[in-house]
TIVO-50725 format. One record per residue: x, z, y negated of N, C-alpha, C in turn; residue number from 1; residue in one letter. Coordinates in Angstrom, 2 decimals, m for minus. Atoms other than C-alpha are relative to their C-alpha. Last residue first. Layout:
BEGIN
REC       n_x       n_z       n_y      ca_x      ca_z      ca_y       c_x       c_z       c_y   seq   type
REC         X         Z         Y         X         Z         Y         X         Z         Y   NUM      A
...
END
This chain:
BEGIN
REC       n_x       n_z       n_y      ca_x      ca_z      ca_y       c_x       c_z       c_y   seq   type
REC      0.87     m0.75     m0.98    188.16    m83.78     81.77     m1.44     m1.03      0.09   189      X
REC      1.04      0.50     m0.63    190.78    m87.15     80.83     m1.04      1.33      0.66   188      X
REC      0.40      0.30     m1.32    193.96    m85.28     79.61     m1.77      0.03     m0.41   187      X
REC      0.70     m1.61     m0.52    195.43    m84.55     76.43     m1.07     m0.94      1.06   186      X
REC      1.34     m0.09      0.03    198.49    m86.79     76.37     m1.07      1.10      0.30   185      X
REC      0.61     m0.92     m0.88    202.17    m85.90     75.55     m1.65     m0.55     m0.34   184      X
REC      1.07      0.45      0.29    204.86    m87.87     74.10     m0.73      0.49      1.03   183      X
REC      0.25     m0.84     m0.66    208.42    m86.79     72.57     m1.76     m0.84      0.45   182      X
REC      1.24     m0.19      0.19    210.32    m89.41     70.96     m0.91      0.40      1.46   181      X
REC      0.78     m0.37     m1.05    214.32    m89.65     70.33     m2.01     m0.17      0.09   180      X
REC     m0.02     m1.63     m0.41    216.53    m90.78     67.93     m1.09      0.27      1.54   179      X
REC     m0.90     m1.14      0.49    217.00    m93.87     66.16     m0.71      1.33     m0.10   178      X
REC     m0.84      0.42      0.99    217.16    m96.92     68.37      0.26      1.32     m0.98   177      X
REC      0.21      1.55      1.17    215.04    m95.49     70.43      1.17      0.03     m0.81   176      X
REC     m0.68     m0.09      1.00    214.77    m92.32     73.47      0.20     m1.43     m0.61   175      X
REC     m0.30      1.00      0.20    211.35    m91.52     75.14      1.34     m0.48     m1.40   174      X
REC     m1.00      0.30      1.63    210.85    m88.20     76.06      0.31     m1.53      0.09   173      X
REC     m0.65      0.72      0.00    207.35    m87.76     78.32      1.00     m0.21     m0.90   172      X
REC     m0.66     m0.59      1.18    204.61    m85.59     79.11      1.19     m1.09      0.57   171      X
REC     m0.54      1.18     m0.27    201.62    m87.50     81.27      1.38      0.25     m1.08   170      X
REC     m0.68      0.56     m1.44    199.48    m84.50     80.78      1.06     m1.00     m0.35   169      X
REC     m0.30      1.54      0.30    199.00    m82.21     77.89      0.46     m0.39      1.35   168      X
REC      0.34      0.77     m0.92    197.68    m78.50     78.90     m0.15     m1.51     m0.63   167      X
REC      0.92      0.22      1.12    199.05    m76.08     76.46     m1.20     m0.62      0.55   166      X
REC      0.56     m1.35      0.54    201.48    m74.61     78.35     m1.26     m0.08     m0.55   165      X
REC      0.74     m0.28     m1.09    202.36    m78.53     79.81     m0.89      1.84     m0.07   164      X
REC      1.27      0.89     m0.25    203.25    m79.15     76.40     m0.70      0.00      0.68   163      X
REC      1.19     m0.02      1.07    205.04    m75.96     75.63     m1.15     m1.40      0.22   162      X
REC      0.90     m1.30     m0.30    206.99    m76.42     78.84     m0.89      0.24     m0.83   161      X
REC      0.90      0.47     m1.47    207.77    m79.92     78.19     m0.91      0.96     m0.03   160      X
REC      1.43      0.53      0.79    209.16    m78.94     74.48     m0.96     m0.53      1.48   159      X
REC      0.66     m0.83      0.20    212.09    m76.50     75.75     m1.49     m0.23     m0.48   158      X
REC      0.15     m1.11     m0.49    214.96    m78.51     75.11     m1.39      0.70     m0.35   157      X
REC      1.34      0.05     m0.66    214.63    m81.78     73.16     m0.04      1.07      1.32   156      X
REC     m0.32      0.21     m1.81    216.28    m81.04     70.39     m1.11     m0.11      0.66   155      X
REC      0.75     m0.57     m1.03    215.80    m81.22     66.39      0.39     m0.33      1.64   154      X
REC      0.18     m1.01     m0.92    218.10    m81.32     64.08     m0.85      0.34      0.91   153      X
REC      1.20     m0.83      0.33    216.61    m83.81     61.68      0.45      1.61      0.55   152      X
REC     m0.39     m0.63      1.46    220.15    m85.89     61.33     m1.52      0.97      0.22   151      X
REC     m1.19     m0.01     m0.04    219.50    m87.61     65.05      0.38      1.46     m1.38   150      X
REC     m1.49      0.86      0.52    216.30    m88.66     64.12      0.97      0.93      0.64   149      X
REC     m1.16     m0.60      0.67    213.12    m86.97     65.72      1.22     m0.83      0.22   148      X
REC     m1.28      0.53      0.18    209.79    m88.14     66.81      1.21      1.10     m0.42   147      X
REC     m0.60     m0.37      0.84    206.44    m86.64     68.16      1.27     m0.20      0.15   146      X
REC     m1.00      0.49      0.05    203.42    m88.38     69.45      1.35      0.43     m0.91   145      X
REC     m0.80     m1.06      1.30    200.66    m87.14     70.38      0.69     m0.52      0.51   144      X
REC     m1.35     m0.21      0.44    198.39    m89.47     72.40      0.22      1.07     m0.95   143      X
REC     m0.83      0.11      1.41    194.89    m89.51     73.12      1.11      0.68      0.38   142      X
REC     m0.87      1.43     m0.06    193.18    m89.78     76.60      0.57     m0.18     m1.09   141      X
REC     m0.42     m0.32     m1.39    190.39    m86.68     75.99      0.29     m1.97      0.10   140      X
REC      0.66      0.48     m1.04    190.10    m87.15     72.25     m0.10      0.12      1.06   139      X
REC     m0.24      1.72     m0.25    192.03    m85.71     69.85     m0.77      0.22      0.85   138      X
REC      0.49      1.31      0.93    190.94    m82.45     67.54      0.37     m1.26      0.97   137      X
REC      2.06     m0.47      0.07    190.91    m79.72     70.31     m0.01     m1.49     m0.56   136      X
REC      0.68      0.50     m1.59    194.79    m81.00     71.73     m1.14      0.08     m0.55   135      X
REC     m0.05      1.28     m0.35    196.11    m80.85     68.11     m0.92     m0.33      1.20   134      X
REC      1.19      0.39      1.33    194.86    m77.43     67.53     m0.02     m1.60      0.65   133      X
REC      1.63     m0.56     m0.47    196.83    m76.25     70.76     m0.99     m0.59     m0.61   132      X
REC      0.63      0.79     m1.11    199.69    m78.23     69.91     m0.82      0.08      0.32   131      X
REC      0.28      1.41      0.14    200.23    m76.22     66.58     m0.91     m1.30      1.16   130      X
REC      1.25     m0.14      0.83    199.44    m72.89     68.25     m0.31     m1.72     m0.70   129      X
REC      1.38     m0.45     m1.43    202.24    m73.12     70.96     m1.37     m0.62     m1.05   128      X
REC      0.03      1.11     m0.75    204.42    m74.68     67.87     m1.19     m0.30      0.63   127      X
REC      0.45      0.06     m1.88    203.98    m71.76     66.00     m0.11     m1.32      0.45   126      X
REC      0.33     m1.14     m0.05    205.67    m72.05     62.20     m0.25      0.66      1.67   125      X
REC      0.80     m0.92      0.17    206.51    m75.55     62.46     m0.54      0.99      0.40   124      X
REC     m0.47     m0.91      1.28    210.10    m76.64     61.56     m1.65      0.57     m0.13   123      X
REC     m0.50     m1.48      0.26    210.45    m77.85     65.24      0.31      0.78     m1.18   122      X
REC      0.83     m0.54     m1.08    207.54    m80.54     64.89      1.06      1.25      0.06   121      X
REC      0.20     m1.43      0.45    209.19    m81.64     61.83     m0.76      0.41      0.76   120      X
REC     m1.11     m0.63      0.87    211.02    m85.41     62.06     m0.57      1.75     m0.47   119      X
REC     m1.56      0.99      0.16    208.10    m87.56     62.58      0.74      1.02     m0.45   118      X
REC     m0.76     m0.76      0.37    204.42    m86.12     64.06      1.48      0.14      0.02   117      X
REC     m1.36      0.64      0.15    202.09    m88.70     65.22      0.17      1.57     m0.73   116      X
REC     m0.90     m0.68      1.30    198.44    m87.99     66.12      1.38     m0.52      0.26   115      X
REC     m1.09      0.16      0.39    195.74    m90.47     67.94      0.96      1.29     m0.95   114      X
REC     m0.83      0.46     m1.08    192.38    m90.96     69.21      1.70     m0.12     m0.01   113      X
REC     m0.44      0.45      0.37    190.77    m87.95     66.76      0.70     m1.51      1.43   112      X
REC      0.43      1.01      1.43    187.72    m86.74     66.50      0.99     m0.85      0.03   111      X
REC     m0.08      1.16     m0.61    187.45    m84.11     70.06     m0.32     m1.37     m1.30   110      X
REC     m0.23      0.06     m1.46    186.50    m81.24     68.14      0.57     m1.90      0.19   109      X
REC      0.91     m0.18     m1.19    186.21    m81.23     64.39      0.63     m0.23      1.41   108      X
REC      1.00      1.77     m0.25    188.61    m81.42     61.61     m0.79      1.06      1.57   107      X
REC      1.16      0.49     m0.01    190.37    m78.44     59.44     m1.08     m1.19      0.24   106      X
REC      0.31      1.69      1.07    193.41    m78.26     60.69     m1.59      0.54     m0.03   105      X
REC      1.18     m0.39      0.58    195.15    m74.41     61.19     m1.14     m1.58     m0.38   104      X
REC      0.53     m0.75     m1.25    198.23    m74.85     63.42     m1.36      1.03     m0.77   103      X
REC      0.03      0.06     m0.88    199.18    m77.81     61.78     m0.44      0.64      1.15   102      X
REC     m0.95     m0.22     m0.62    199.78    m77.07     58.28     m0.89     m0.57      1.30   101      X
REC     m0.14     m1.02     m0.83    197.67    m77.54     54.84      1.18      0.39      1.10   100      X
REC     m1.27     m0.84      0.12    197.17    m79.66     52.07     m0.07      0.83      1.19    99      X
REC      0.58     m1.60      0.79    194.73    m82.57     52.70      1.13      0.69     m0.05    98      X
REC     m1.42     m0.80      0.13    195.41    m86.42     52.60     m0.93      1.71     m0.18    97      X
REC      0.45     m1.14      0.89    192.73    m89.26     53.34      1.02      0.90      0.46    96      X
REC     m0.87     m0.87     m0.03    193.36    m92.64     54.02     m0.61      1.02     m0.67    95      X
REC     m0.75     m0.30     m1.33    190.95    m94.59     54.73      0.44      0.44      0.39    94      X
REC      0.17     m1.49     m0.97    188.75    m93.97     51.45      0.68     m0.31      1.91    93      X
REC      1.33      0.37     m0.89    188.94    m97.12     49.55     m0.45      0.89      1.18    92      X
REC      1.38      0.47      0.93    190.78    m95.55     46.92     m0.61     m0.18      0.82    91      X
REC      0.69     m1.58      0.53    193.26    m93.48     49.46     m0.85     m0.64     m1.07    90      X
REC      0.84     m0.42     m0.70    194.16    m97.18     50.79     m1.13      1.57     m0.25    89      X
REC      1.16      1.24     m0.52    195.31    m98.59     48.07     m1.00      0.77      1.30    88      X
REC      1.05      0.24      1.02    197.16    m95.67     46.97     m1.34     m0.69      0.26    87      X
REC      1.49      0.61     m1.13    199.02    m95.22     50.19     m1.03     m0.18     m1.10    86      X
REC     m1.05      1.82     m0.56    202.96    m95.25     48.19     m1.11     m0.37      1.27    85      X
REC     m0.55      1.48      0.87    201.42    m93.40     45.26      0.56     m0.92      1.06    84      X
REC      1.17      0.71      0.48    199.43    m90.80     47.62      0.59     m1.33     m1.06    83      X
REC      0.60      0.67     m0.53    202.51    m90.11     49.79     m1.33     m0.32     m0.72    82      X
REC     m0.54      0.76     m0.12    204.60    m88.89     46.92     m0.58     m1.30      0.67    81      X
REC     m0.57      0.90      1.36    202.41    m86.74     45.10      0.56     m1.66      0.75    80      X
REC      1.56      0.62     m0.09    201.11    m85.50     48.58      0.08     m0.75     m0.92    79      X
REC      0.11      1.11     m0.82    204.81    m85.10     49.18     m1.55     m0.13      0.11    78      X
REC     m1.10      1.27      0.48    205.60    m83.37     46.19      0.17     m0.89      0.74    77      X
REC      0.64      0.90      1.53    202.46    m80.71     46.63      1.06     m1.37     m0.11    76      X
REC     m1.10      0.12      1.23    204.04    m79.56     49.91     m0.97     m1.37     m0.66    75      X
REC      0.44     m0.86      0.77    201.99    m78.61     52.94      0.34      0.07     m1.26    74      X
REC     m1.23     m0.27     m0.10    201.04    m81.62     55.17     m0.08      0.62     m1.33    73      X
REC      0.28     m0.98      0.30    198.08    m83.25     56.48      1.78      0.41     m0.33    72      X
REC     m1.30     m0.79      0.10    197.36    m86.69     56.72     m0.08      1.64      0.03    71      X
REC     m0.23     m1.07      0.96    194.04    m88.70     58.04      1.40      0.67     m0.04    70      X
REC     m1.15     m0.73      0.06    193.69    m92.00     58.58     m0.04      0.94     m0.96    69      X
REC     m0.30     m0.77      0.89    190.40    m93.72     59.61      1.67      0.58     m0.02    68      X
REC      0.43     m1.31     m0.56    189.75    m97.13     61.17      0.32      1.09     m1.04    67      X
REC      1.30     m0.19      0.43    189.43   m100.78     59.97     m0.26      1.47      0.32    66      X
REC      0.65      0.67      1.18    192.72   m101.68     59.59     m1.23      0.47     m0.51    65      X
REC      1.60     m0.59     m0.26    194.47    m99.18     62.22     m0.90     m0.66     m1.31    64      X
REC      0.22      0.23     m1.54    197.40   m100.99     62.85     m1.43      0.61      0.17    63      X
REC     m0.39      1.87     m0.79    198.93   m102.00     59.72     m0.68     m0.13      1.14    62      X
REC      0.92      0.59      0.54    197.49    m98.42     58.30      0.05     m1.79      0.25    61      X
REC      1.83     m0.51     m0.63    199.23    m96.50     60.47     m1.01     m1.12     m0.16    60      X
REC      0.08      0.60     m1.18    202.47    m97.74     58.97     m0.98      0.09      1.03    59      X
REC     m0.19      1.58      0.17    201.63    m96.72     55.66      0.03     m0.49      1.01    58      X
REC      0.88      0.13      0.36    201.01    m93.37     57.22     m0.51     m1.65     m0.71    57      X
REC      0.41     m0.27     m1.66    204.06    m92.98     58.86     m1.48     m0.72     m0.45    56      X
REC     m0.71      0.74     m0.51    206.03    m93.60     55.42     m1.01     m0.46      1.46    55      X
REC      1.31      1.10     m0.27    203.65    m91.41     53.43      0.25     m0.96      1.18    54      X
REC      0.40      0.91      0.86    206.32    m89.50     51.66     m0.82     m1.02      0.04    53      X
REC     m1.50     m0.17      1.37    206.49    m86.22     53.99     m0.64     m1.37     m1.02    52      X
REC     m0.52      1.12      0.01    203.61    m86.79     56.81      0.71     m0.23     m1.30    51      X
REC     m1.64      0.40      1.05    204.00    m83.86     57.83      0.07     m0.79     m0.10    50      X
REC     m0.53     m1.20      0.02    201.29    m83.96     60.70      1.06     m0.07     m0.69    49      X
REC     m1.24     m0.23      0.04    199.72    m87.63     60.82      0.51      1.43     m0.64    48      X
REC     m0.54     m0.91      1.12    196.12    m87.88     62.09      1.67      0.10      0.12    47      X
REC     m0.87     m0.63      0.37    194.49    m91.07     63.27      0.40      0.78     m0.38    46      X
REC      0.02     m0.94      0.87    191.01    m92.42     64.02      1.02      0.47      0.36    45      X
REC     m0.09     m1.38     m0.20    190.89    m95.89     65.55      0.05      0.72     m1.12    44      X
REC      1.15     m0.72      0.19    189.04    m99.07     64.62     m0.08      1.42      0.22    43      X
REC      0.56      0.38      1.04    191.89   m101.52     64.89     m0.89      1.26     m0.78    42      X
REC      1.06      1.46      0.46    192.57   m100.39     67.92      0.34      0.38     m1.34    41      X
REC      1.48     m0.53      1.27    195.93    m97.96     68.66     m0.82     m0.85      0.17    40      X
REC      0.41      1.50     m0.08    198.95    m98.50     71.38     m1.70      0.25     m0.06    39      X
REC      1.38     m0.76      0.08    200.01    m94.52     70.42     m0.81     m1.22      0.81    38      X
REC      0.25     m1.01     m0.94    203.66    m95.40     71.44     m1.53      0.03     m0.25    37      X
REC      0.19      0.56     m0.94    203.49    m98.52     68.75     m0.07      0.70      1.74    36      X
REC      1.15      0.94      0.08    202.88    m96.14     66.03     m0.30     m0.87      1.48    35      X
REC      0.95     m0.51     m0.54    205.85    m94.23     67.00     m1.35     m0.36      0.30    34      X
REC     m0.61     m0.48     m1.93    208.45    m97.02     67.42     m1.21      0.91      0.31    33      X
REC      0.48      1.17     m0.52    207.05    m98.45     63.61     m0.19      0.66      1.39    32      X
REC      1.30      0.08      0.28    207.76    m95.08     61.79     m1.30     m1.15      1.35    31      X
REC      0.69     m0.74     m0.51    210.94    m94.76     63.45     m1.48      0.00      0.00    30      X
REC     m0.13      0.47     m1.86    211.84    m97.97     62.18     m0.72      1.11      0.47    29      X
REC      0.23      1.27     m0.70    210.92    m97.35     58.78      0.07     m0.03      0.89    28      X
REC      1.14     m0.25     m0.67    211.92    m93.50     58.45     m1.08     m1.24      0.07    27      X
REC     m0.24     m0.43     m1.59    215.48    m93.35     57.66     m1.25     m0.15      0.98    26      X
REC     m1.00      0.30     m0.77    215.52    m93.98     54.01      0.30     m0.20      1.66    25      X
REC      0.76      1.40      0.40    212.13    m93.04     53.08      1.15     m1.06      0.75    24      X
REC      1.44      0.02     m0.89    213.13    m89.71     54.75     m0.56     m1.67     m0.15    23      X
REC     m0.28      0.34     m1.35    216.09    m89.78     53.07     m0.51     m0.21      0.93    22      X
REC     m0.73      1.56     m0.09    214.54    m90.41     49.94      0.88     m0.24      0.84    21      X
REC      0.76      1.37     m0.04    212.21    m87.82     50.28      0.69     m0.91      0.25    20      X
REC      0.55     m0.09     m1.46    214.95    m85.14     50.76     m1.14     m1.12      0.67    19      X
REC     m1.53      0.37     m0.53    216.40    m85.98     47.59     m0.48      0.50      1.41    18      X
REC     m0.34      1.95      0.06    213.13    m85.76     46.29      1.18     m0.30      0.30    17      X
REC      1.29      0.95     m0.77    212.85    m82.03     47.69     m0.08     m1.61      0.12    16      X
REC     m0.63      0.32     m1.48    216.21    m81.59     46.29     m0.83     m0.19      0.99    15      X
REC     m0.80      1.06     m0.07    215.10    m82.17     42.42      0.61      0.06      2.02    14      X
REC     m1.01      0.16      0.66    211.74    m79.78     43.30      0.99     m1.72      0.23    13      X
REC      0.49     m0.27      1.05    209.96    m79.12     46.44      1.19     m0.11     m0.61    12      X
REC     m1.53      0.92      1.11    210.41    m80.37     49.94     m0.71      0.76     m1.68    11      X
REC      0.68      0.00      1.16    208.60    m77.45     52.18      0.28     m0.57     m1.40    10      X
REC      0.58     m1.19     m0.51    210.51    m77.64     55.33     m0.94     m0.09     m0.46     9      X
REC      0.85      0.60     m0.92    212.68    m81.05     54.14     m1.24      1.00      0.77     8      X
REC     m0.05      1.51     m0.23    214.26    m80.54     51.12     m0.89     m0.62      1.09     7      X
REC      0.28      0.48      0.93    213.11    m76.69     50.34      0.23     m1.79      0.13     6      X
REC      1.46     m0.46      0.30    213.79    m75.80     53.75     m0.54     m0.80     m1.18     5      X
REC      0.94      0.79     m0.98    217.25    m77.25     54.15     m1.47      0.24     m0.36     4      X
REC      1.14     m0.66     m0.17    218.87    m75.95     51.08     m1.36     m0.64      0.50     3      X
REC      0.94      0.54      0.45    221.86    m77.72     50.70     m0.93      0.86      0.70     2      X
REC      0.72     m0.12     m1.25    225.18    m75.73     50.30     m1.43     m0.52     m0.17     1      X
END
């Protein structure tokens, strides 16, 4: 029996990396589909929520050349993972990675023009609370953007209401080649 959590929840260990490498596996395209939902500058500021082996984050970085990217996510084996496959960029300080969760970030008000969140928006803790944070840190007119494969388990029941709970406008599922994608702005005051 595989032991969801530990592979993909909090990947740790030999089935954590066997959870990576489905993720690495599966999470090209998606990667791309979300990115291009956010429709970024050059010069934006980014945060990616779980960003498991970096995948999202690499792809960030095609689009945001000259801007910042930050990660967050709670498992030592994917900071391992995602700092060897954003290296380049985590030297020259673009990328930057912290440990934590979603419904605690440590960034400032209104910082960000952009988040993404691939494959684990329903494996965190409070949702309500997650989104909430999210909304302080982006911008007024920033995206969130959150995916899910097919194989992640996740549905799309029940995520409007939390968005509009929260106060995101322009809420929206958009379905892709592989899987779905959820997308909610924080409104223009």
């Amino acid at each position: 029996m595989l032991d969801i959590y530990r592979m993909f929840v909090l990947p740790e260990g030999k089935i954590g990396e066997k959870g990576a490498e489905m993720m690495v596996n599966l999470g090209d395209e998606m990667a791309r589909e979300v990115v291009a939902f956010l429709d970024l500058g050059k010069n934006d500021r980014v945060i990616e929520i779980g960003f498991g082996p970096g995948i999202g984050l690499e792809t960030l970085a095609k689009t945001v050349s000259n801007g910042g990217l930050v990660g967050i996510d709670p498992s030592e084996l994917m900071h391992r993972l995602a700092s060897e496959r954003n290296k380049n960029d985590i030297i020259i300080g673009r990328t930057k990675l912290f440990k934590g969760t979603v419904e605690d970030l440590p960034f400032e008000d209104n910082y960000f023009n952009g988040a993404i969140a691939m494959d684990n928006m329903h494996f965190w803790d409070d949702p309500l609370k997650g989104l909430k944070e999210l909304k302080r840190v982006l911008l007024p007119g920033a995206k969130l953007v959150c995916s899910f494969t097919p194989s992640s388990g996740g549905t799309k029941r029940g995520w409007e209401q939390m968005f509009e709970k929260i106060g995101y406008v322009d809420f929206t599922i958009k379905e892709n080649q592989t899987g779905f994608c959820i997308i909610g702005t924080v409104p223009n005051e």
